[in-house]
N, C-alpha and C positions, 0 to 999 in steps of 0.2 A: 452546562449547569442543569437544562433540562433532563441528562439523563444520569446525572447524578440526585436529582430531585426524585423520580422513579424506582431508582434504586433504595433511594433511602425509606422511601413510604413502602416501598413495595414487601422490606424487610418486616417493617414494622406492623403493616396489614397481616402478611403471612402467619406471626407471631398470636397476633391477636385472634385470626381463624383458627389456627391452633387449639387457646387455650379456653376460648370459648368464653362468651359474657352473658351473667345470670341475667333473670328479665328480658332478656331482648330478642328480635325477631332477625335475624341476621339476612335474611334473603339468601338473593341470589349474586353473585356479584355481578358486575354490568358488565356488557361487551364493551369496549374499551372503542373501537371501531364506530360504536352507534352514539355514544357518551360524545352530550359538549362538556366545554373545556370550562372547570373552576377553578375562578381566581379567590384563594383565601386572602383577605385583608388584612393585616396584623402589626399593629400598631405598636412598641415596646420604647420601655426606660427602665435600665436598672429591674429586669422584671426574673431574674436568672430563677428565683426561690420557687416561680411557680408556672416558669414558661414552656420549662418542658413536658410537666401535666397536659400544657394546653395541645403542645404540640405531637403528643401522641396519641393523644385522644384523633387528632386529625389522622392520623399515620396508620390507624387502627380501621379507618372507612374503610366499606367495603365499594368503594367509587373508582372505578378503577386509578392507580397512584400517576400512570403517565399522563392523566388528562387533569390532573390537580397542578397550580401554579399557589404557591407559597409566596408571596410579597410581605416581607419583615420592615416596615419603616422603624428602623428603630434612630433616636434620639439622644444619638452618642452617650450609650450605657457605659458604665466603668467597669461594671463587673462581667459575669460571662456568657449574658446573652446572646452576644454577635455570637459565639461558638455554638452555643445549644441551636440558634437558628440554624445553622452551617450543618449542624450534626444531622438535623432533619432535611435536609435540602432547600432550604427557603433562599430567596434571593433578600441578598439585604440591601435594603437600600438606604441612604443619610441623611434623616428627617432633620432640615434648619430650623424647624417653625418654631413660634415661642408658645404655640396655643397646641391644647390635647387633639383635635381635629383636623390639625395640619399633616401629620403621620399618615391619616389615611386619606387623606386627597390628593398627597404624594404618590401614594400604593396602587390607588384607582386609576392617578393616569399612567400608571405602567400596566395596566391589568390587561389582558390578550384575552379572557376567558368571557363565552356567552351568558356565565350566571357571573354573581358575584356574591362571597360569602364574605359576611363582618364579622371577627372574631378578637377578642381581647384577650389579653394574656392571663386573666384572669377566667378564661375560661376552658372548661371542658366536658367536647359534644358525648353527650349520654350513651346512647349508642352507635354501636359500627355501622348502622345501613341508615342514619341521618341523615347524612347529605344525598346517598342514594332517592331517599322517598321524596327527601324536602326536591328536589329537580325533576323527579317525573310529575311531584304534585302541582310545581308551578307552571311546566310545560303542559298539561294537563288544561290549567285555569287560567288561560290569558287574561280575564276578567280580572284578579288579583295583583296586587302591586307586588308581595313577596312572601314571605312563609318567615313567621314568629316563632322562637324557640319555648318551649315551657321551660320554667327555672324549677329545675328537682334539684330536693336536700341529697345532699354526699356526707359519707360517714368524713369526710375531711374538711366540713366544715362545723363550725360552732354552729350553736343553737341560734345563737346573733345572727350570724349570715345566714341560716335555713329562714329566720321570721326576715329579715330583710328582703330575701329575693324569689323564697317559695311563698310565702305568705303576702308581703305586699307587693312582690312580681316587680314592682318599679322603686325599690332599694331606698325611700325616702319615704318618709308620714307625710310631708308638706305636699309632694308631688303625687303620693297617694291619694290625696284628698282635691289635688286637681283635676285628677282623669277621671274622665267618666269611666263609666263598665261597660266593655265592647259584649255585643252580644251575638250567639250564633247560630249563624243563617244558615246553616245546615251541613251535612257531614257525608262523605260517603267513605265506607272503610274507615280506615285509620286519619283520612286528609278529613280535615272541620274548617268551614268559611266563617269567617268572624267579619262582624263591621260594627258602626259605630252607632248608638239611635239619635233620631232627631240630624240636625245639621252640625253638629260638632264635630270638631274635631281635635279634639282636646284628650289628647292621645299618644304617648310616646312608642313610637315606633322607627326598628332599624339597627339597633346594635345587639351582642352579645348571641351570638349566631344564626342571625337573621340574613337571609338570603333573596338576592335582588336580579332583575335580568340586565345586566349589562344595556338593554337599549333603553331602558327604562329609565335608568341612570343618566343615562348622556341624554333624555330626554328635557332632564331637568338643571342640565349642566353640574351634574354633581363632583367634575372632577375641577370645577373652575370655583367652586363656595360649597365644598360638604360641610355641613354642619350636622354631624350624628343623624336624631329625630327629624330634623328638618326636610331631609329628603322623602321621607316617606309624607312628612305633610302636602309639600308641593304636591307629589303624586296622585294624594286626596283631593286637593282641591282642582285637580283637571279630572276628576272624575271616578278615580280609582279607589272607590269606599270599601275594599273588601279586599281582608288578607288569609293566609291558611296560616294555619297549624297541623303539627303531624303528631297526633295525639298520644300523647306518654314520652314524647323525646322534646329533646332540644338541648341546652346547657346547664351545667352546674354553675352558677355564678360565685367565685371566690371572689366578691365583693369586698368583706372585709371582717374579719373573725372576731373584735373589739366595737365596743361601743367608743373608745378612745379615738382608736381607727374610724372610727364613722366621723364622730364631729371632724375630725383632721380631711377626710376626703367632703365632704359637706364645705368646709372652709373652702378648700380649692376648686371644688365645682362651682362654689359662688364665683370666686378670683375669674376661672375662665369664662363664664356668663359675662360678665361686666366690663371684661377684655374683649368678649365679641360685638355686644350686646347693638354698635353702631352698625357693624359690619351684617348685620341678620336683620332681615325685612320683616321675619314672621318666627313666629314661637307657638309653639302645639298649647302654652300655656297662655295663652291669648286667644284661644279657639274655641270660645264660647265654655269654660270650666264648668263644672257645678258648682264651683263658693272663687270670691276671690283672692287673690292670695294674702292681703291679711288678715280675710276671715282663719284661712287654714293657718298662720301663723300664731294666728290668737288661741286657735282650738289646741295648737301645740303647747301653750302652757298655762291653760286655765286647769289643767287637769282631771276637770270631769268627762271631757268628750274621748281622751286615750282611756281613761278607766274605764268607759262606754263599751268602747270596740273591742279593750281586752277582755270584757266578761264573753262579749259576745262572739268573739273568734274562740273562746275556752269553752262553749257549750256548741260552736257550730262545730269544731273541727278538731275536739281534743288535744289540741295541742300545746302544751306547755312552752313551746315557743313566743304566743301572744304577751307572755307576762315581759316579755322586752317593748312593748310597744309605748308603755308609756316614758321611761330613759330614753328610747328613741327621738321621742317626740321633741324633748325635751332641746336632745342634740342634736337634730336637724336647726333648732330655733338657731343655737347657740354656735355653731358651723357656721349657718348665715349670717350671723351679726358678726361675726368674727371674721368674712372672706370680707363683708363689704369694709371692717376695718383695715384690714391688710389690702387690700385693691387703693383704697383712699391715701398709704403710705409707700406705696410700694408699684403703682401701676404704672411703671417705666422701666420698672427692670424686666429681661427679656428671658434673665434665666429663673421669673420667679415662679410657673408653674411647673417648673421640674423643680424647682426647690421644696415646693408643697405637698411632694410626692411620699403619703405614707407608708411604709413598710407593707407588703403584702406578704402573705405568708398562708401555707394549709395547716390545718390541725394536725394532723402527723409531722406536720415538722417543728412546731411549737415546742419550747423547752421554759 
């Protein structure tokens, strides 16, 4: 399998040096010899519409393909992701769990590799020398827990999804108005060190191509209770207040192209919240907030404080994207009222967080 996994990235990187990607800095590609080994995380259900965006985006690094390991937990899909993984080389593996975070804590304890890369089927890495920079920048800064991906707009996604994930970076108004604003402690080249101020840590961090060092992981027992954010919190609180970023890259996040689609995954992020909620000692949204959360749930439908932020994100940053932030707000409310009623009738069935599973889809494939 290993060296069908090589083969398949290797076609696919070749392809992509070839035809060359606008924007981007391609480097050098790594000696292969001197490269540790990355293990991609990759969670899937029913994800076929847009898994193989994710996975050539991966297939496209310029890291070299023999030291990448592909781990697919996928969640017995119906349709043709087991293939598209296979097609790329990934190992699949037979995610039982009934909750979203079970998939990759299955994948982590298969993982052989000294980084560890989290990637969602909803995503794809910006550019080809990503993984390359994000691993010399963390081997680089022992100080840092892991390297954060920026969320850039893609011509394949709506305007929705560009204000959800380039604009509020963490894809909810309610959880926007939880974290505070990490601030940055300085930059060399292209690597920027971010941390948080004061003692908070009210901060989601860890998923959608965020990249971790495998002992760092096992330092917190992440392959025995991963819970997404949660690990990078643990990390925080023994000490590690500082993460990178590799400025101008990171992922496209195809979060969700609808406002529809948004209340519908807001419902099920609530569902799987209140399905863990005994099982998690701690929550980044416990970490000292700036408002608490039914201040931010109230500011969601009073309606002056969304019309607030829209004028002022439409004169910070030109963007006609902000004019979605007040239906957002709206449906984030309306998501949450709606997961904690369906949890309240429904939290014993074990197939109900793949039931809740909304369509995903890119804007080019939209009809």
């Amino acid at each position: 399998m290993r060296e069908l996994n090589a083969i398949a990235l290797q076609s696919c990187c070749g392809r992509a040096l070839s035809g060359g990607v606008e924007g981007s800095n391609l480097g050098v590609v790594s000696d292969a010899a001197e490269s540790p080994k990355v293990s991609v995380i990759l969670p899937t259900l029913n994800a076929a519409a847009i898994l193989e965006n994710c996975l050539a985006s991966i297939g496209r690094q310029t890291y070299p393909p023999e030291r990448i390991e592909i781990l697919m937990a996928d969640a017995h899909s119906k349709d043709a992701s087991r293939e598209i993984g296979r097609k790329y080389g990934a190992t699949i593996l037979d995610d039982h769990g009934r909750n979203m975070e079970e998939g990759k804590r299955l994948a982590l304890s298969h993982a052989t590799g000294e980084y560890v890369l989290f990637v969602d089927a909803d995503n794809e890495l910006t550019h080809p020398d990503y993984l390359e920079l994000a691993v010399k920048a963390l081997a680089a800064n022992p100080q840092a827990l892991g390297v954060e991906s920026y969320y850039l707009p893609s011509p394949k996604m709506s305007s929705f999804c560009a204000y959800l994930t380039h604009r509020l970076h963490i894809s909810d108004p309610i959880c926007w108005l939880l974290s505070v604003q990490p601030v940055l402690a300085g930059k060399e080249g292209e690597v920027e060190r971010w941390t948080l101020p004061g003692h908070s840590h009210a901060y989601p961090l860890g998923a959608n191509g965020f990249l971790f060092r495998k002992a760092d992981l096992e330092a917190v027992k992440a392959d025995e209770h991963f819970q997404d954010t949660h690990v990078a919190l643990h990390l925080m609180q023994k000490g590690k207040r500082e993460w990178l970023r590799i400025r101008g890259r990171g992922v496209h996040h195809y979060y969700v192209q609808t406002l529809w689609g948004f209340v519908q995954k807001r419902r099920r992020a609530t569902v799987h919240f209140l399905n863990v909620r005994h099982e998690v000692k701690a929550s980044w949204m416990h970490e000292k907030p700036p408002i608490p959360g039914w201040l931010a749930c109230l500011y969601c439908v009073t309606f002056a404080g969304p019309i607030y932020h829209t004028i002022l994100g439409l004169l910070r940053e030109r963007d006609p994207a902000w004019l979605w932030h007040l239906p957002a707000s709206l449906g984030s409310v309306l998501g949450v009222a709606w997961g904690w009623q369906t949890h309240f009738f429904r939290s014993k069935d074990d197939k109900l967080i793949a039931d809740l599973q909304p369509r995903q889809t890119l804007k080019q494939n939209d009809k």
